[in-house]
C-alpha positions as CSV (number, residue, x, y, z in Angstrom):
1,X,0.0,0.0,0.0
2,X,1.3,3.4,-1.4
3,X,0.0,5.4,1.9
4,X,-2.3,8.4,1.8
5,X,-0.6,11.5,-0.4
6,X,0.9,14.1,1.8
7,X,-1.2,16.7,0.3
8,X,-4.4,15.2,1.6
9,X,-2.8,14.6,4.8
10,X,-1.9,18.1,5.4
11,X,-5.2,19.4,4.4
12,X,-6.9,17.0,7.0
13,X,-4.8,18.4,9.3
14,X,-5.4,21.7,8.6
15,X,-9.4,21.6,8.7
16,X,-9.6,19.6,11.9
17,X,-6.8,21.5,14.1
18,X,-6.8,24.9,12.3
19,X,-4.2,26.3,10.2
20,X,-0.9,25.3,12.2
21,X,0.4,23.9,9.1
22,X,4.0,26.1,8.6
23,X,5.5,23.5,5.4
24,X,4.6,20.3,3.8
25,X,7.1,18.6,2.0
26,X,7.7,15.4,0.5
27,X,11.3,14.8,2.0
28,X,14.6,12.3,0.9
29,X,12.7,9.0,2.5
30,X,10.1,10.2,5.0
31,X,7.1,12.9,4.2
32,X,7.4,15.5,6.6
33,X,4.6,18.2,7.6
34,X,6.1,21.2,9.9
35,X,3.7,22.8,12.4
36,X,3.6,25.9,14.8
37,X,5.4,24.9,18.1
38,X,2.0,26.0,20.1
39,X,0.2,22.9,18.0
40,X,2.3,19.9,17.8
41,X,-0.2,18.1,20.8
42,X,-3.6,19.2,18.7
43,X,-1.8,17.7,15.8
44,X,-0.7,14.2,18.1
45,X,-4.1,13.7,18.7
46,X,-5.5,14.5,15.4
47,X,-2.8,11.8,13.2
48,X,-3.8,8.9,16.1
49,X,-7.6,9.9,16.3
50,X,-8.6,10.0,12.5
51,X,-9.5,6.9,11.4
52,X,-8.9,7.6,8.0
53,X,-5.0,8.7,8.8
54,X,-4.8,6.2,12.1
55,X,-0.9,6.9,12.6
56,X,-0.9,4.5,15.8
57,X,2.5,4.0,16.5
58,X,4.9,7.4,17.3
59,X,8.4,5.8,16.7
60,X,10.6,8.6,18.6
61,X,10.9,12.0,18.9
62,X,14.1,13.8,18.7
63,X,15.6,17.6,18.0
64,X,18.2,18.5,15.9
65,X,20.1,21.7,16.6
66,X,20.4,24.6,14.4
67,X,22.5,27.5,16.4
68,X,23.4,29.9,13.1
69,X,19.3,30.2,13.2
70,X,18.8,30.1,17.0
71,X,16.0,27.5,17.1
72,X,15.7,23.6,17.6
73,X,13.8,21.5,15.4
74,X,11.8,18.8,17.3
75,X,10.8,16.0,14.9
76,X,8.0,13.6,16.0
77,X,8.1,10.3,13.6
78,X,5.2,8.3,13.4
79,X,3.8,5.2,11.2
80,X,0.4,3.9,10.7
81,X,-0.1,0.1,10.6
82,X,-3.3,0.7,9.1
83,X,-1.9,2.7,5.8
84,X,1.8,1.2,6.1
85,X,2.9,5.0,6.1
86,X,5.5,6.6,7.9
87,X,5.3,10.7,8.7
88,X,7.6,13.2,10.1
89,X,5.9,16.3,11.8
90,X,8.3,19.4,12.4
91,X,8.3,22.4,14.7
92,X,10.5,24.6,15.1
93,X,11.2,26.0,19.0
94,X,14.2,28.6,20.0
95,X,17.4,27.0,21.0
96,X,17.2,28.8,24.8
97,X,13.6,28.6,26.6
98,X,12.2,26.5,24.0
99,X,9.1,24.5,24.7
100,X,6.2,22.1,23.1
101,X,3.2,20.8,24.8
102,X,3.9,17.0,26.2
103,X,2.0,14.6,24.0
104,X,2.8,12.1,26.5
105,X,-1.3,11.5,27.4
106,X,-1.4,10.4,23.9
107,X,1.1,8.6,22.9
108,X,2.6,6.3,26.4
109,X,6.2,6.0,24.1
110,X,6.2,9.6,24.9
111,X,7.0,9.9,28.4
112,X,10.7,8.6,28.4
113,X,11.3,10.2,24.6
114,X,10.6,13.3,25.4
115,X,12.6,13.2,29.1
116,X,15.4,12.3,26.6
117,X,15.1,15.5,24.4
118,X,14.7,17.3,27.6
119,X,17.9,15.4,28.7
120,X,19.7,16.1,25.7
121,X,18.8,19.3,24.0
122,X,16.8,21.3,26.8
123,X,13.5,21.6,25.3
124,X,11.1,21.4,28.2
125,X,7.4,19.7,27.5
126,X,4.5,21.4,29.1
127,X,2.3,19.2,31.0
128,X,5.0,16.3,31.1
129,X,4.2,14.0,34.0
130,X,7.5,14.0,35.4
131,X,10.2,15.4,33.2
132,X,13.9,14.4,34.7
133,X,16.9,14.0,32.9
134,X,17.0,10.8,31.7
135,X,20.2,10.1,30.3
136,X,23.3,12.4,32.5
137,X,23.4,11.9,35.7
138,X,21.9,14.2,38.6
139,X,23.3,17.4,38.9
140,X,24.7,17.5,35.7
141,X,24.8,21.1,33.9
142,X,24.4,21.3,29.9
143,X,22.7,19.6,27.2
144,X,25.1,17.3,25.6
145,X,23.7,17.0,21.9
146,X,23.8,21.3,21.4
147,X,25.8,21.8,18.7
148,X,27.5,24.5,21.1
149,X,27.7,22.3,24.4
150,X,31.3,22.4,25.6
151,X,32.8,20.6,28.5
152,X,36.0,19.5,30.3
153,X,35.7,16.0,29.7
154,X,34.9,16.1,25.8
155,X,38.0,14.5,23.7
156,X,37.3,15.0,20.0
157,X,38.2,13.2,17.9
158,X,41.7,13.7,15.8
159,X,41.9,14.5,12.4
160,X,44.3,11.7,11.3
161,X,43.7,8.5,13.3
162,X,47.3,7.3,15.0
163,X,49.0,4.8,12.8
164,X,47.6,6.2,9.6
């Protein structure tokens, strides 16, 4: 099964949650729909809800880091059984204070993935039920995956391997 065209997703997403929709876009591999940062919980709810879409299964959520534009980009990957379709949603959130609504209610895989973005890249997810670091240990000060993070114990690696 070819999956539901992005086009039609995006459209079902904008009549039923409002127009949050920022970029559709077919992507390399994965289909990818960015959204306002305020909306990416309506829009959770929407792609597990509709039983037409039925995207069932959120396989991670991650960031990447972008600090020549000052913002994060939290990417939510999910698949539906049902259409055997994968989709990426998008949002964009600053690098310092930035913040998404917890879609941790809705999807139980949630809950720890997010506490790992948290951990990681210092987005913090309103209405979490308990967001901790989840991957440093207590006390620790930083986010370890910004592009920017620096620390007394990093060793990069060489240029020229020894031996080479």
């Amino acid at each position: 099964m070819a999956g539901l065209p992005l086009d039609h997703i995006a459209d079902k997403i904008k009549d039923a949650v409002g127009d949050v929709v920022v970029e559709v876009n077919e992507g390399d591999r994965v289909p990818f729909v960015r959204v306002e940062a305020n909306a990416v919980a309506r829009v959770a709810r929407f792609l597990r809800d509709d039983g037409e879409l039925a995207f069932d299964f959120l396989m991670y959520i991650t960031a990447v880091d972008f600090p020549d534009e000052d913002k994060l980009t939290l990417v939510y990957y999910y698949f539906s059984y049902q259409n055997q379709q994968s989709l990426m949603v998008k949002a964009d959130v600053p690098r310092q204070g930035g913040t998404a609504r917890s879609i941790a209610h809705i999807y139980a895989a949630a809950d720890w993935l997010e506490r790992e973005v948290y951990d990681l890249f210092g987005v913090t997810f309103d209405g979490h039920p308990n967001l901790e670091r989840i991957l440093t240990p207590e006390g620790f000060e930083g986010h370890p995956l910004l592009k920017d993070f620096a620390s007394e114990d990093y060793v990069p690696f060489p240029d020229k391997m020894p031996g080479k």
